[in-house]
KOLSELO-681880 format. One record per residue (C-alpha): x, z, y; residue in three letters. Coordinates in pm, 1 decimal, padded with zeros to 6 digits. Each point is the difference from the previous one (the first is absolute). Example, Ala and Ser with C-alpha at 12.3 -4.5 7.8 and 13.67 -1.06 7.14 Angstrom:
BEGIN
+----------+----------+----------+------+
!        u !        w !        v ! type !
+----------+----------+----------+------+
!  01230.0 !  00780.0 ! -00450.0 !  ala !
!  00137.0 ! -00066.0 !  00344.0 !  ser !
+----------+----------+----------+------+
This chain:
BEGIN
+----------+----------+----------+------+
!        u !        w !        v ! type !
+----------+----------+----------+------+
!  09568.9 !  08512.5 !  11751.7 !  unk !
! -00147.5 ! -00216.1 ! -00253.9 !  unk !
! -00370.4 ! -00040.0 ! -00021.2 !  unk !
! -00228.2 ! -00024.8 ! -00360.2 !  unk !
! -00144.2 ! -00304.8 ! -00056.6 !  unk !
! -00358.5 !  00165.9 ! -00085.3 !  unk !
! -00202.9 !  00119.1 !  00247.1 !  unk !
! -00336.4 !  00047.3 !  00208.6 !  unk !
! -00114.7 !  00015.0 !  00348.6 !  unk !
! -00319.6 ! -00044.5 !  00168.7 !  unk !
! -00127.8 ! -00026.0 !  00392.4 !  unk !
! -00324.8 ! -00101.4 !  00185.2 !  unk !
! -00104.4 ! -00052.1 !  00347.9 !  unk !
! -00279.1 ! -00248.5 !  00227.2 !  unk !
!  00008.3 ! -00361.4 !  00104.5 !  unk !
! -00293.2 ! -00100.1 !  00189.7 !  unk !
! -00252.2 !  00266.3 ! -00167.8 !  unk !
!  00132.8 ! -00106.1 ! -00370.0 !  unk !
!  00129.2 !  00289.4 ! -00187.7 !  unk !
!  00346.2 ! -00090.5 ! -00181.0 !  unk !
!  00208.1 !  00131.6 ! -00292.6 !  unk !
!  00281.5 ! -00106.5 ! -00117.0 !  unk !
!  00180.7 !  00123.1 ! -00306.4 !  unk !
!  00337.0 ! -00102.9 ! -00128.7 !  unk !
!  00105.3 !  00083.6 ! -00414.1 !  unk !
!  00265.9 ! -00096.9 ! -00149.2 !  unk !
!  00212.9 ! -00035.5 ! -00344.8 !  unk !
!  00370.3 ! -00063.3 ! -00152.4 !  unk !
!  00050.7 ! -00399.7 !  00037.8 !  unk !
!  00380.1 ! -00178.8 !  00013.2 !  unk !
! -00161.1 ! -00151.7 !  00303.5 !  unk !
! -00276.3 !  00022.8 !  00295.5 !  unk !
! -00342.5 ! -00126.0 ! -00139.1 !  unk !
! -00265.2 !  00060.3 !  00262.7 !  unk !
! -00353.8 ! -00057.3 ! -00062.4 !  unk !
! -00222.5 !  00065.5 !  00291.2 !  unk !
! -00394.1 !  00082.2 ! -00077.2 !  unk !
! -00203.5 ! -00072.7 !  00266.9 !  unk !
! -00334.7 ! -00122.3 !  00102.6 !  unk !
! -00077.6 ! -00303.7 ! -00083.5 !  unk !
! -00088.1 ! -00105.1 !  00322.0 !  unk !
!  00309.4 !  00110.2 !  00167.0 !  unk !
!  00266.9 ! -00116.6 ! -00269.8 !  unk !
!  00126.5 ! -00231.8 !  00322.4 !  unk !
!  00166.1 !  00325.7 !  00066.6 !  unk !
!  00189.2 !  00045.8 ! -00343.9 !  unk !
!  00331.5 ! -00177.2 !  00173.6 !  unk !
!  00040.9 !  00261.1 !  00281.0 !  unk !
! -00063.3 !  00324.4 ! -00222.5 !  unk !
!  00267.7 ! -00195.3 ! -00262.5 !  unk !
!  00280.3 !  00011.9 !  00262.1 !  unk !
! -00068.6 !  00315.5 !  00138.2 !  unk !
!  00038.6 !  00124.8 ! -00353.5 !  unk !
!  00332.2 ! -00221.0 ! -00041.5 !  unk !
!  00160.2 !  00179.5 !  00262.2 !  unk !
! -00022.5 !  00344.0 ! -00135.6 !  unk !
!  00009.9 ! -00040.1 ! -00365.5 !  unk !
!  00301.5 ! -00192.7 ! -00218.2 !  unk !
! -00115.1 !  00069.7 ! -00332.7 !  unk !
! -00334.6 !  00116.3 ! -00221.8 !  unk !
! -00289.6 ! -00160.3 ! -00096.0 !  unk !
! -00207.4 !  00090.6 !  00302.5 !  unk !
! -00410.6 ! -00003.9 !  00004.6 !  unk !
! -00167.3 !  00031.8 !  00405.0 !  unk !
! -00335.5 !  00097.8 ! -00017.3 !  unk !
! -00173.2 ! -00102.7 !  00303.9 !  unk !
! -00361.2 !  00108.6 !  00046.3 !  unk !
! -00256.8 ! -00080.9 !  00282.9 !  unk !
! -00306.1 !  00178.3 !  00047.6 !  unk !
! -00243.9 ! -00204.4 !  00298.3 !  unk !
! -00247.5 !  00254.8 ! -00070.3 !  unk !
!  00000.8 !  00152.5 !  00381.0 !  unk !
!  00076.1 ! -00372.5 !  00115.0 !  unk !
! -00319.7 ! -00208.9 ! -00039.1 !  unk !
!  00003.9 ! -00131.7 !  00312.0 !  unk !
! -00254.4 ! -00293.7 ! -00036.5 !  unk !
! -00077.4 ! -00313.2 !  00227.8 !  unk !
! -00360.0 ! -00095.3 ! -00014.9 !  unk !
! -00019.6 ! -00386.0 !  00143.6 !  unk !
! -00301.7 ! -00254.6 !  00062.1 !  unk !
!  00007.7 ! -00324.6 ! -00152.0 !  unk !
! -00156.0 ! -00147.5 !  00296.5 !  unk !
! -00072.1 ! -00368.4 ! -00160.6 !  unk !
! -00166.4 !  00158.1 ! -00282.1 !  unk !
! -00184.9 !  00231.2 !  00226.1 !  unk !
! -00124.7 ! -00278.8 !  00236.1 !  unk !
! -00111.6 ! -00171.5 ! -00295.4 !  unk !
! -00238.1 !  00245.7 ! -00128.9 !  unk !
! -00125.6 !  00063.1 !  00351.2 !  unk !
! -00070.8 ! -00364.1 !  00045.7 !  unk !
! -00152.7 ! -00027.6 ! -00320.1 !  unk !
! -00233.6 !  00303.5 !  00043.2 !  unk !
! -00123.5 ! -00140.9 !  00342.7 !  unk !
! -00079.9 ! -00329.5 ! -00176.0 !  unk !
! -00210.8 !  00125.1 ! -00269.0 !  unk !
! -00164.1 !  00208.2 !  00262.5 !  unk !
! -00083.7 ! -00274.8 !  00240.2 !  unk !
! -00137.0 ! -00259.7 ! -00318.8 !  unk !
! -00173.3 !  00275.2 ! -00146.5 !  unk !
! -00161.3 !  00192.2 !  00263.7 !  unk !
!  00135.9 !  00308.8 ! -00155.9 !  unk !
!  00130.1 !  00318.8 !  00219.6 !  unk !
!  00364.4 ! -00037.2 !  00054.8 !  unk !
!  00089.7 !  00390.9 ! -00033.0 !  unk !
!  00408.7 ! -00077.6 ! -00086.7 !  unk !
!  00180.3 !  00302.8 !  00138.7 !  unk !
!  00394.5 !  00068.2 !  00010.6 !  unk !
! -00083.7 !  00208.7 ! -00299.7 !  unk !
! -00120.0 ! -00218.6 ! -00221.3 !  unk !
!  00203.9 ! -00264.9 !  00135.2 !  unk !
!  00341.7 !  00216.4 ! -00136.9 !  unk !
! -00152.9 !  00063.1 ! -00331.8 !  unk !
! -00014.7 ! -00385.2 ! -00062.8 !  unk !
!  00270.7 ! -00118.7 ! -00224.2 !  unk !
!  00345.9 ! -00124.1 !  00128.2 !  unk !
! -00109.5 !  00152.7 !  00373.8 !  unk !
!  00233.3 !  00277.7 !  00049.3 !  unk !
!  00360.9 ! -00019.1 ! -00184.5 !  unk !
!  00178.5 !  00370.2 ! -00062.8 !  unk !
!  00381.6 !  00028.1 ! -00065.1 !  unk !
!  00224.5 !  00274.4 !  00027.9 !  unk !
!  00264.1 ! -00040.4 !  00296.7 !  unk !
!  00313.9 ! -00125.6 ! -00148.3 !  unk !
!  00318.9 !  00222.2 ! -00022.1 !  unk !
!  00264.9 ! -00053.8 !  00224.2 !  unk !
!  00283.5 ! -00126.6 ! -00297.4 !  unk !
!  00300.8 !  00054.6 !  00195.2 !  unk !
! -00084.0 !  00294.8 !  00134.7 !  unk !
! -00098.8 !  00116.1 ! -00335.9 !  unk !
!  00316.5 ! -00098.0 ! -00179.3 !  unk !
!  00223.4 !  00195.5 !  00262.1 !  unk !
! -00213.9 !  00315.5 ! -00051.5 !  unk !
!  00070.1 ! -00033.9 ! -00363.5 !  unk !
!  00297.1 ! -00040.2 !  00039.1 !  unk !
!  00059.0 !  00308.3 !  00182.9 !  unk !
! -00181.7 !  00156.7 ! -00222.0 !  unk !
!  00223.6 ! -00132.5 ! -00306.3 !  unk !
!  00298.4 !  00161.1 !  00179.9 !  unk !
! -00130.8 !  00352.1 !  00037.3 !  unk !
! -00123.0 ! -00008.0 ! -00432.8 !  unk !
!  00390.8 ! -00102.8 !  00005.6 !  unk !
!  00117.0 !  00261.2 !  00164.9 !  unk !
! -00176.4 !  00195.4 ! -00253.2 !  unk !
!  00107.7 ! -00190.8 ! -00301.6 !  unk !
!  00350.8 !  00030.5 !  00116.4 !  unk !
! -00028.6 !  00362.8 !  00010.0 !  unk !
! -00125.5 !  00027.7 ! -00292.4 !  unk !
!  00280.9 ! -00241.3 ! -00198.0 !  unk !
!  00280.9 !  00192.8 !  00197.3 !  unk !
! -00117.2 !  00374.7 ! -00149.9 !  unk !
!  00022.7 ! -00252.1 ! -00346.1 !  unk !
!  00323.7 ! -00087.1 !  00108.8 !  unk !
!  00136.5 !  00331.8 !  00059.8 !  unk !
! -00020.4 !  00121.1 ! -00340.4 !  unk !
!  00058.8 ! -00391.4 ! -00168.8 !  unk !
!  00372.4 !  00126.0 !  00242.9 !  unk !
!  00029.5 !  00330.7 ! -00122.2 !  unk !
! -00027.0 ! -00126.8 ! -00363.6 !  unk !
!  00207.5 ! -00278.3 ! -00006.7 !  unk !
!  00287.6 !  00167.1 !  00182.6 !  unk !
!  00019.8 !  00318.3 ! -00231.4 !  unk !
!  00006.9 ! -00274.2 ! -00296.1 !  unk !
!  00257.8 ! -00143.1 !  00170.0 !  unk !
!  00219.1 !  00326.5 !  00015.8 !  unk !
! -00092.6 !  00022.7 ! -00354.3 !  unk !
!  00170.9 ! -00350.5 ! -00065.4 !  unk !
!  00312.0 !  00095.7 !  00186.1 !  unk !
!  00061.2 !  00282.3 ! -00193.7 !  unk !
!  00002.8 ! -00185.2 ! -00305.4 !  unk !
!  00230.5 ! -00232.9 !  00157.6 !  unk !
!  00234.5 !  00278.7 !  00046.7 !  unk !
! -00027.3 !  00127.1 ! -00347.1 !  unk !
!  00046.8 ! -00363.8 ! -00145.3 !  unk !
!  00293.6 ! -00010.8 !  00186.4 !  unk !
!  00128.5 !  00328.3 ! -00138.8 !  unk !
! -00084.3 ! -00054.1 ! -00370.1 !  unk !
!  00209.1 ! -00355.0 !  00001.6 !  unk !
!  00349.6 !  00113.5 !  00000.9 !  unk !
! -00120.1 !  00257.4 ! -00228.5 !  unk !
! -00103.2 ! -00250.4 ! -00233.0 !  unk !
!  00349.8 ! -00182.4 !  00024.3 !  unk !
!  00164.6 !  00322.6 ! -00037.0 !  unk !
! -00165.5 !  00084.6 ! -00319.5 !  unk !
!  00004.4 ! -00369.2 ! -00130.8 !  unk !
!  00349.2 !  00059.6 !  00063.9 !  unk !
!  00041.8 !  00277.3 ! -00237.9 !  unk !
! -00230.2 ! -00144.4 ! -00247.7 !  unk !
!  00222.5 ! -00261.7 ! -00070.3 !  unk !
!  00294.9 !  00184.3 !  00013.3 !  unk !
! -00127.1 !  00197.1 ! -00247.6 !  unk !
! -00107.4 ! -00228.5 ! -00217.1 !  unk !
!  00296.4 ! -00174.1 ! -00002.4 !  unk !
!  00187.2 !  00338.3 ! -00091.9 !  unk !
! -00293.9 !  00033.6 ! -00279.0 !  unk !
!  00117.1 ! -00370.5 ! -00158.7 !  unk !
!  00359.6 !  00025.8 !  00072.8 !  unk !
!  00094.7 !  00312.5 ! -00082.7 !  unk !
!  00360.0 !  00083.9 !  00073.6 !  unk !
!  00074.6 ! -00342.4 !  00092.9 !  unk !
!  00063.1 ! -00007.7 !  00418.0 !  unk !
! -00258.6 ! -00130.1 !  00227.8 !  unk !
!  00019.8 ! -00274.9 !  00218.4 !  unk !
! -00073.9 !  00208.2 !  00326.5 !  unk !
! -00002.2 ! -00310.6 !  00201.2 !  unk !
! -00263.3 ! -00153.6 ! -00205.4 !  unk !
! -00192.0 !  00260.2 !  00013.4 !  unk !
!  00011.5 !  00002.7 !  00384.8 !  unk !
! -00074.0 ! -00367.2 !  00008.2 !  unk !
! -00329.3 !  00042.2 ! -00233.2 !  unk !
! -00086.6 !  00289.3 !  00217.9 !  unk !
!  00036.1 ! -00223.9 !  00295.7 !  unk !
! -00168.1 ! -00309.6 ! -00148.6 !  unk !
! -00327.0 !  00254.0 ! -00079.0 !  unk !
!  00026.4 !  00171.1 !  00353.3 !  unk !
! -00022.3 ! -00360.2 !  00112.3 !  unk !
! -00338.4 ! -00072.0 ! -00188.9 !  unk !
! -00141.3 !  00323.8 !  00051.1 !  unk !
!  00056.2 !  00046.8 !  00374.0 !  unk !
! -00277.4 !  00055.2 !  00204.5 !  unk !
!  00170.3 !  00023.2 !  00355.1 !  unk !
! -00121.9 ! -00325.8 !  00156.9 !  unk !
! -00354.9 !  00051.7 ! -00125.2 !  unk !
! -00030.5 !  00383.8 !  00168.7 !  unk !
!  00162.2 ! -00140.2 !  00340.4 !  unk !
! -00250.7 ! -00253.8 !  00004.4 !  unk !
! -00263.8 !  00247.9 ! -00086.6 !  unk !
!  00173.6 !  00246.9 !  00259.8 !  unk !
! -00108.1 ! -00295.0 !  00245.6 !  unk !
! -00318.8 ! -00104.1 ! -00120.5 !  unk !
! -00097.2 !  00394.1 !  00062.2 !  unk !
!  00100.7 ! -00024.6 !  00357.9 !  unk !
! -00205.7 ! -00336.4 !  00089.1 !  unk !
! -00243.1 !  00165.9 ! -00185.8 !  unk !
! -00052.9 !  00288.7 !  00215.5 !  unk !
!  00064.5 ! -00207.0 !  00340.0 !  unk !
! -00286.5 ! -00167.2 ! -00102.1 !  unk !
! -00273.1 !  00266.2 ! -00097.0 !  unk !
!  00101.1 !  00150.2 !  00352.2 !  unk !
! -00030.2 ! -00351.2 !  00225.0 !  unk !
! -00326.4 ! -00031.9 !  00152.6 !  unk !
! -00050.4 ! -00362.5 ! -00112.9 !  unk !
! -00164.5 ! -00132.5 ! -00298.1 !  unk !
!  00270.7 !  00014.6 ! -00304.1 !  unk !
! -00212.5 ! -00031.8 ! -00263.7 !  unk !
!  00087.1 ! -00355.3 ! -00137.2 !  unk !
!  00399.2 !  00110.2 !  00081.2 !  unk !
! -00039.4 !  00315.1 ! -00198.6 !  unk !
! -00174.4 ! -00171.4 ! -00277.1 !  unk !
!  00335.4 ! -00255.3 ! -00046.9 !  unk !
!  00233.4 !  00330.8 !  00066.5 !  unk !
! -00135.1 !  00173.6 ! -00317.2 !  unk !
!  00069.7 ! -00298.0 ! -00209.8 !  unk !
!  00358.2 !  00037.6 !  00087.6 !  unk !
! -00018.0 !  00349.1 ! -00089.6 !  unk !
! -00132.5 ! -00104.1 ! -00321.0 !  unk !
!  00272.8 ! -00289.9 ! -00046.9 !  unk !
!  00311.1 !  00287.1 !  00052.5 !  unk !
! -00202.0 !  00280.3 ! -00194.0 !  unk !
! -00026.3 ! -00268.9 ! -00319.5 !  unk !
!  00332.9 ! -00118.2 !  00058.8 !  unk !
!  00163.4 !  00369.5 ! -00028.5 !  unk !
! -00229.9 !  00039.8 ! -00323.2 !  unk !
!  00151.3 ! -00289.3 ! -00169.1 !  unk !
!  00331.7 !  00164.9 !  00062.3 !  unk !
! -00058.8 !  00298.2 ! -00104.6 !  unk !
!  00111.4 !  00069.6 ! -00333.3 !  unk !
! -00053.9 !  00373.3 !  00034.4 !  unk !
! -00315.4 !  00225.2 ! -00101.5 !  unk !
!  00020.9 !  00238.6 !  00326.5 !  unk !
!  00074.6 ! -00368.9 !  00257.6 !  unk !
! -00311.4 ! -00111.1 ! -00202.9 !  unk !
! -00183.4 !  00278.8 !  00076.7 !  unk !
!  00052.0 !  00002.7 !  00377.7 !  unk !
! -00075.1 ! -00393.4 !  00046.9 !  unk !
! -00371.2 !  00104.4 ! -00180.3 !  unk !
! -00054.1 !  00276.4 !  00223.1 !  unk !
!  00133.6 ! -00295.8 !  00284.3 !  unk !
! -00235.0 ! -00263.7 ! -00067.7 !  unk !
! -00306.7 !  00257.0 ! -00086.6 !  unk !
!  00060.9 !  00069.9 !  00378.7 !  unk !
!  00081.9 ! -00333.1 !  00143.5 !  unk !
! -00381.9 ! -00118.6 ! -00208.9 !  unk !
! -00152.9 !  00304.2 !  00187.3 !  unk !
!  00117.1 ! -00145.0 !  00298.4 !  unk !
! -00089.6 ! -00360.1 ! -00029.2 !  unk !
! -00346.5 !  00100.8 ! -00076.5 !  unk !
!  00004.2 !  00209.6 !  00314.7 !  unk !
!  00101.9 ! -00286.2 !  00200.8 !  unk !
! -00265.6 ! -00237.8 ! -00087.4 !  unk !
! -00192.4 !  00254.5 !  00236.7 !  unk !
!  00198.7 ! -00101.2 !  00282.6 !  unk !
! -00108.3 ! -00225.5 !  00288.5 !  unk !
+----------+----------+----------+------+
């Protein structure tokens, strides 16, 4: 079944105590943009979420969201500079000794000095990370999926009843165009009884005009082509592949037979089924620019 190409889906879980969500939108495009949004510090990762994306989505302008809150991970590491350290002690027990002053340097006052104790937060394991998101990616997939299927469903439902809507103006374009012979046909022949009066009529040229105009206003070849064109049409819509791009060059073949049978036409009620026609076969390009 054929999937929209707009959609949303979202997912979180937990790598190493950071809390992760990742959210996936996405629009009409002829062809798969992804733009990843993503902590700055982590943008090594863009690559990996990029592919997974690339291997679930064809088509659509797709935005991933990925937020990281380190709020329940501040995990810190509190180290000594030890040179620094020594130096102050060192320093301290030299002014003491040349100045006869109490040397009352404790491992308090010794941290509080500048440069003497350095603080950083552990550092996230960045591999590990990027496989969590990963997984996490897949799961808002599975969601977005969903969620472009249910589009899907009803972008199938309309497309196909538009489609039996086509078809039966096929049929009645191919009834109306011996009509319109026929009554060309007796159109001339009256005409020529009008202008000729009692004179006899050339019933073989008449037949031959007939049959030149039934030449020029035939429509057969177009409605068998359109007959086919239907029938990819609605192989397509039901394959569970992405036809999008396909469908989009089908309907301009629709189009080409649809004009082609409305330059032909040289009858008020042929002209008035090939509007209705293309009115439908518009409805369903625009549908189509929907689909993945």
């Amino acid at each position: 079944m054929i999937k929209s190409m707009t959609g949303y889906g979202s997912a979180k879980g937990v790598s190493d105590k950071l809390e992760i969500t990742v959210e996936l939108r996405s629009v009409n495009n002829r062809f798969l943009d992804c733009n990843v949004r993503i902590p700055r510090v982590y943008t090594c990762l863009e690559d990996a979420i990029k592919a997974r994306v690339q291997q679930g989505i064809s088509r659509g302008k797709v935005d991933v969201y990925v937020t990281i809150d380190a709020s329940g991970a501040e995990d810190t590491v509190v180290t000594v500079n030890e040179p620094v350290a020594d130096a102050y002690v060192a320093a301290i027990r030299a002014i003491s000794e040349k100045y006869g002053v109490p040397n009352d340097l404790t491992a308090t006052s010794l941290a509080r000095m500048q440069d003497v104790l350095t603080v950083t937060k552990a550092e996230a394991d960045v591999e590990k990370l990027g496989r969590d998101i990963v997984e996490i990616l897949s799961r808002a997939m599975d969601d977005f999926n969903a969620m472009r299927e249910r589009e899907g469903v009803k972008l199938h439902e309309d497309i196909a009843s538009r489609a039996d809507e086509v078809e039966r103006l096929v049929g009645l374009a191919e009834e109306r165009s011996p009509e319109t012979v026929k009554e060309y046909r007796e159109r001339l022949y009256a005409k020529l009884t009008e202008v000729l009066e009692s004179t006899s009529i050339d019933e073989g040229r008449v037949l031959t005009e007939a049959a030149i105009f039934a030449d020029k206003v035939a429509v057969a070849e177009e409605t068998v082509r359109l007959r086919s064109h239907i029938s990819q049409l609605r192989d397509m819509i039901n394959s569970d592949e992405p036809v999008g791009r396909k469908l989009d060059f089908l309907v301009q073949e629709f189009n080409r037979e649809a004009n082609t049978m409305g330059s032909k036409g040289n009858d008020l009620q042929m002209a008035k089924i090939v509007v209705d026609m293309k009115a439908e076969i518009e409805k369903i390009r625009e549908q189509i620019q929907n689909v993945e």
